[in-house]
C-alpha positions as CSV (number, residue, x, y, z in Angstrom):
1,X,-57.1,-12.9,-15.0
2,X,-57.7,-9.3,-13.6
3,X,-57.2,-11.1,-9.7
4,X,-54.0,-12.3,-10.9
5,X,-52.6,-9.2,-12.1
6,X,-54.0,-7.3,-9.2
7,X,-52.0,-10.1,-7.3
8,X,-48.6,-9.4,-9.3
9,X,-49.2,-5.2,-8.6
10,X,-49.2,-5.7,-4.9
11,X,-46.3,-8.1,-5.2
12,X,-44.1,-5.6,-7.1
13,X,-45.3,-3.3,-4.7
14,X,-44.2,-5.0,-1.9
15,X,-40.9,-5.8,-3.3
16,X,-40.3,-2.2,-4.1
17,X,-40.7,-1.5,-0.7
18,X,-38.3,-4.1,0.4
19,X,-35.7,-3.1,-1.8
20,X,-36.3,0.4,-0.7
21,X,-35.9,-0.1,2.8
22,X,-32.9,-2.2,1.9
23,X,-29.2,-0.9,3.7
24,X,-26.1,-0.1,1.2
25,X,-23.5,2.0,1.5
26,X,-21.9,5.0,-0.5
27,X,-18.0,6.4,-1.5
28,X,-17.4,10.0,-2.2
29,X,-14.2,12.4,-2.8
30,X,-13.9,15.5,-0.4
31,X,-11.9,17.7,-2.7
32,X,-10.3,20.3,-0.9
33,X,-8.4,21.8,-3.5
34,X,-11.2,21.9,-5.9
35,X,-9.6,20.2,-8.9
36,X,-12.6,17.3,-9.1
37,X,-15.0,19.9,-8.5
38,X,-13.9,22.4,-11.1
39,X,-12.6,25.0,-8.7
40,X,-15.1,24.4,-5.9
41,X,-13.9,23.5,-2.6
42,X,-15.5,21.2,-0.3
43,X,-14.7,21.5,3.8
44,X,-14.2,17.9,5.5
45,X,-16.1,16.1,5.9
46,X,-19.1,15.5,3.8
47,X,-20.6,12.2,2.9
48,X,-22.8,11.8,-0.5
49,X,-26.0,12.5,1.0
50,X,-24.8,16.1,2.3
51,X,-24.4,17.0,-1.6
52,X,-27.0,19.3,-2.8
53,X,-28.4,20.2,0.4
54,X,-29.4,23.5,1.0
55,X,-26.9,25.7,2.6
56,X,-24.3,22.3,1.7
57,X,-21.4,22.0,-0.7
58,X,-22.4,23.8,-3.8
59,X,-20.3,21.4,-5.7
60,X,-22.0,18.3,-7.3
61,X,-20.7,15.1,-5.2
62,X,-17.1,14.1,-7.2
63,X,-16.7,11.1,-8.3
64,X,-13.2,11.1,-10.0
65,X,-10.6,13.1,-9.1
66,X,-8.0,14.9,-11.3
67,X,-4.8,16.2,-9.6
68,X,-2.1,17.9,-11.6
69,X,0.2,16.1,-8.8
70,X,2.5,19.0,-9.1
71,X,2.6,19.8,-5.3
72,X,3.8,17.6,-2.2
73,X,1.6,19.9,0.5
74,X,-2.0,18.7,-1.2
75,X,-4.5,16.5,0.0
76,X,-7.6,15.0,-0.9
77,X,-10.0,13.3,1.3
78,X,-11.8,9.8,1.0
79,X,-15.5,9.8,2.9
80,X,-17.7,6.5,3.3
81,X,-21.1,6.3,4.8
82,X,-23.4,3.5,5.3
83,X,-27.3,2.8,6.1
84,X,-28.5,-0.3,8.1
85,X,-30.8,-3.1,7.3
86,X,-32.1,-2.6,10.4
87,X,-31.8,-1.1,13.8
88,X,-29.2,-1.8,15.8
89,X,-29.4,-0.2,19.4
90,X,-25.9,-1.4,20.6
91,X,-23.9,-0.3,18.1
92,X,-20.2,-0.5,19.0
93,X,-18.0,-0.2,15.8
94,X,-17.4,-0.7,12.0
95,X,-14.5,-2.0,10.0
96,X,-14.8,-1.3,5.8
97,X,-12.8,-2.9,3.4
98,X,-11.8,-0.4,0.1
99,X,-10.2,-2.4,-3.0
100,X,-8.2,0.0,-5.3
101,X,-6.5,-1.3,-9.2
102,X,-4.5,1.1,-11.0
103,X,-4.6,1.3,-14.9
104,X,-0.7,-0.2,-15.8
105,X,0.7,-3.6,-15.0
106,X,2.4,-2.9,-11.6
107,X,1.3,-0.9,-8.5
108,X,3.0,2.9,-9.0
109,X,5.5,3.4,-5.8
110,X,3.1,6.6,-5.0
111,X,0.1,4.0,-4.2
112,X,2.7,2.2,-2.3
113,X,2.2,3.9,1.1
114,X,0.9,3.7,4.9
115,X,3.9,1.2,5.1
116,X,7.1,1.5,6.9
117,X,9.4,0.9,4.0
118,X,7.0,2.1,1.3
119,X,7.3,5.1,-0.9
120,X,5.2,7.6,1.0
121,X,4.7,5.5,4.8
122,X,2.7,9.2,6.3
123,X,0.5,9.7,3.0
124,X,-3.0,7.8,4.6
125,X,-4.6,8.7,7.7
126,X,-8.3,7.6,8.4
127,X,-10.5,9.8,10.9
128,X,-13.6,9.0,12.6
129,X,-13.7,12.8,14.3
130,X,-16.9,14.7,12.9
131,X,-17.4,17.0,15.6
132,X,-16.1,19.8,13.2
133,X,-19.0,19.4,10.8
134,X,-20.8,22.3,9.7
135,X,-24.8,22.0,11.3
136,X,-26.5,22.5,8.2
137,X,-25.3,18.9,7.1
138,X,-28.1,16.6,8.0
139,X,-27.7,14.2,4.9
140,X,-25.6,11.9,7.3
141,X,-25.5,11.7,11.3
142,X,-22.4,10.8,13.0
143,X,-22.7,7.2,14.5
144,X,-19.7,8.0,17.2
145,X,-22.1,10.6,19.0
146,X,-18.8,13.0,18.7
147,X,-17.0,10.3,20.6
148,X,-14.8,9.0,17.8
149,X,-12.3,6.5,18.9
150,X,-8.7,6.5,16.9
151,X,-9.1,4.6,13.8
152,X,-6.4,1.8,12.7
153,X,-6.0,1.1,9.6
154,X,-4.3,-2.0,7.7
155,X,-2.7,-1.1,3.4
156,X,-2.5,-4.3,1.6
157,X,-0.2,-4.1,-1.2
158,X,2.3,-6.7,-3.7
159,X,4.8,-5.1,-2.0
160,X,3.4,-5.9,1.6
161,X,1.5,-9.4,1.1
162,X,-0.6,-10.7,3.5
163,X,-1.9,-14.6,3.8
164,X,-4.3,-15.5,0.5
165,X,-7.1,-15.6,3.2
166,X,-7.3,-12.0,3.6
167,X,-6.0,-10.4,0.6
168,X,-8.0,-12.7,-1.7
169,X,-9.4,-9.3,-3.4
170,X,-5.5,-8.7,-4.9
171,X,-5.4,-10.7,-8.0
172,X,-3.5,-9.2,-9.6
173,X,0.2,-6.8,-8.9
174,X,-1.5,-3.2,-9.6
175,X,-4.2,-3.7,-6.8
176,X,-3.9,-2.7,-2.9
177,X,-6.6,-3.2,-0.1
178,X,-7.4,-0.9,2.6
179,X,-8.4,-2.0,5.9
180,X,-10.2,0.4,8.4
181,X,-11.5,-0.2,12.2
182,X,-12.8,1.5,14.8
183,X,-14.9,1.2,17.8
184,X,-16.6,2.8,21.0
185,X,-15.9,2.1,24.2
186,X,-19.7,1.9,24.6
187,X,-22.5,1.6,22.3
188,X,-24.6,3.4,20.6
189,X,-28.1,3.6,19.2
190,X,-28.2,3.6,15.1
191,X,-32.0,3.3,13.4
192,X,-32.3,1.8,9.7
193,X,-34.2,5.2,9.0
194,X,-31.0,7.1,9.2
195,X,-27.3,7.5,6.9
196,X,-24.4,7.9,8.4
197,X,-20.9,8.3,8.1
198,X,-18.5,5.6,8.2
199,X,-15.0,6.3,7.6
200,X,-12.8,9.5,6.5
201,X,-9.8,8.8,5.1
202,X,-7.1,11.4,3.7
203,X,-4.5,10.8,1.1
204,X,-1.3,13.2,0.9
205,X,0.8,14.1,-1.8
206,X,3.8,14.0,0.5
207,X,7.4,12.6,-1.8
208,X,5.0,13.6,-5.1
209,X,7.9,15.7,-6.1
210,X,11.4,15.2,-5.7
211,X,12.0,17.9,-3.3
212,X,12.4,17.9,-0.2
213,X,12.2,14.1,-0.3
214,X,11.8,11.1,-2.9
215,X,9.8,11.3,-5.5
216,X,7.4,7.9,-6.3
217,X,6.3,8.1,-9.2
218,X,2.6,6.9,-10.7
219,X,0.6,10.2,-9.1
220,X,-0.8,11.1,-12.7
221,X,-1.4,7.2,-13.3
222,X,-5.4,6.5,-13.7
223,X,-7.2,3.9,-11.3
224,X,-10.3,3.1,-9.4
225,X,-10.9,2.6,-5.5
226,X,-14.0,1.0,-4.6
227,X,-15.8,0.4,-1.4
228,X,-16.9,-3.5,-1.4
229,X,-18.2,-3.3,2.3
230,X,-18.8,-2.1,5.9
231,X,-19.2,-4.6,8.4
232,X,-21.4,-2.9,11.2
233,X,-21.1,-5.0,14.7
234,X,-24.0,-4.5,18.2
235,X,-23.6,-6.5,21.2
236,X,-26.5,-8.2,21.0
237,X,-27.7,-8.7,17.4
238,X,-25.8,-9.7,14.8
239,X,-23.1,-7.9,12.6
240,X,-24.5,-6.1,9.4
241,X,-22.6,-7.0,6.4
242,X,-23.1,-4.0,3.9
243,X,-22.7,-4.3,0.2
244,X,-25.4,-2.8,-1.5
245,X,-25.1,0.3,-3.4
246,X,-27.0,3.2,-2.4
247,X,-25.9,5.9,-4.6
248,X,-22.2,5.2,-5.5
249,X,-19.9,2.9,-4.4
250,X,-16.6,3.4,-6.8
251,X,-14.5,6.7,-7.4
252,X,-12.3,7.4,-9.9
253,X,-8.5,8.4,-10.1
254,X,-7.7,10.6,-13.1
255,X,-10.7,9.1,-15.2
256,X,-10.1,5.6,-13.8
257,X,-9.0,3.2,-16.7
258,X,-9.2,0.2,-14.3
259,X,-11.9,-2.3,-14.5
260,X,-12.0,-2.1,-11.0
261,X,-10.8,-5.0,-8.7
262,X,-12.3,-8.7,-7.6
263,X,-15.2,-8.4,-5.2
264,X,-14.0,-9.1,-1.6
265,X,-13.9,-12.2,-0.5
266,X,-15.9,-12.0,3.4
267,X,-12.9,-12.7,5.9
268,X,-13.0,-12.5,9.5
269,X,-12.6,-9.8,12.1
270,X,-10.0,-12.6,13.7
271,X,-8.4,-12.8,10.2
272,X,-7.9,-9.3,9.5
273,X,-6.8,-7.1,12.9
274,X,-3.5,-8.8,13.2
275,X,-2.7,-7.0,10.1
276,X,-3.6,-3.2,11.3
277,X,-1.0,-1.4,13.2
């Protein structure tokens, strides 16, 4: 009896290592104006890990963000960072795949953007350029080695359907998918011991009011946006698919009131960069 249980200790123990040493990845808000962070403003870009650091964003990581959406010159930032399952010495790029559901039955015309013919076409911009960090951030290095490439992104929406294929996440007509992608020209060498950041990605507020343009209404509207993967791709071994959790994985719009949407279904690189412009 006693070898047995010693037996079941040093499996548990084993398995606690495993899941430990596991890769996941992890969603944050970079409030700039402070209204998530009651008051406290956060410089771009931080990923979750940079929170609490010494000499790091005194604000407490935000997790749901709460606009008065009473200006058109705001912004608010979107950061993603990931961990590996294991080394990857030639690492050349990642794409990650962000579902969002907002709490009423149709998607608002202000989550209707990136588009040419939506509501707000110039209101989502990713970045990959981390060079501007502060030093003290260590709780994520930057995987581009200050060599970001421009990052393309692809907005998914009922108003702009795609093939079934790809936009299997979008169930249902208050949903939208964001596609990101980018990639060195060469490669780089990324250790499982180590977080880094993925993608930033900034939302304005342009057309939230009705001057100097059209107003699109659903700002004040509560939702969920959550990151269901980063695909990490080497040369040599093969891609990373990352969906475990590290710390948090969904944020908040307003409170939420979404359920949050369908997992992703896994589709192609070949599938989905026809769609990003």
């Amino acid at each position: 009896m006693k070898k047995i249980t010693l037996l079941s200790v040093i499996l548990l123990a084993l398995t606690a290592t495993a899941a430990l040493a596991q890769g996941g990845i992890d969603l944050v808000w970079n409030d700039y104006y402070g209204y998530g962070n009651g008051g406290a403003v956060v410089t771009k870009w931080a990923c979750w890990s940079d929170f609490g650091l010494v000499g790091g964003p005194a604000a407490p990581a935000a997790t749901d963000y709460n606009s008065p959406c009473d200006a058109n010159d705001e912004f608010v930032g979107i950061m993603t960072s990931f961990k590996l399952n294991e080394n990857m010495p030639d690492f050349f790029g990642i794409t990650c795949i962000l579902d969002g559901e907002i709490a009423v039955a149709t998607l608002p015309a202000w989550w209707e953007m990136y588009n040419v013919g939506s509501c707000r076409p110039n209101a989502l911009t990713a970045d990959g350029n981390f060079t501007t960090i502060k030093a003290y951030k260590k709780g994520c290095l930057d995987p581009w080695s200050n060599l970001a490439p421009p990052m393309v992104i692809a907005y998914q929406s009922p108003l702009f359907a795609v093939p079934p294929v790809v936009q299997s996440s979008l169930v249902a007509p208050n949903t939208f998918r964001i596609n990101t992608a980018g990639a060195l020209t060469g490669t780089a060498n990324l250790l499982a011991a180590n977080t880094y950041y993925g993608h930033g990605l900034t939302i304005t507020f342009e057309n939230t009011l009705a001057s100097p343009g059209p107003q699109c209404a659903g700002c004040l509207e509560p939702g969920r946006i959550t990151l269901n993967e980063i695909l990490c791709d080497g040369v040599t071994p093969p891609a990373q698919r990352l969906t475990n959790m590290l710390h948090n994985q969904s944020i908040t719009w307003h409170g939420g009131g979404a359920a949050g949407p369908t997992p992703a279904q896994n589709s192609t690189w070949g599938q989905v960069k026809s769609l990003y412009r």
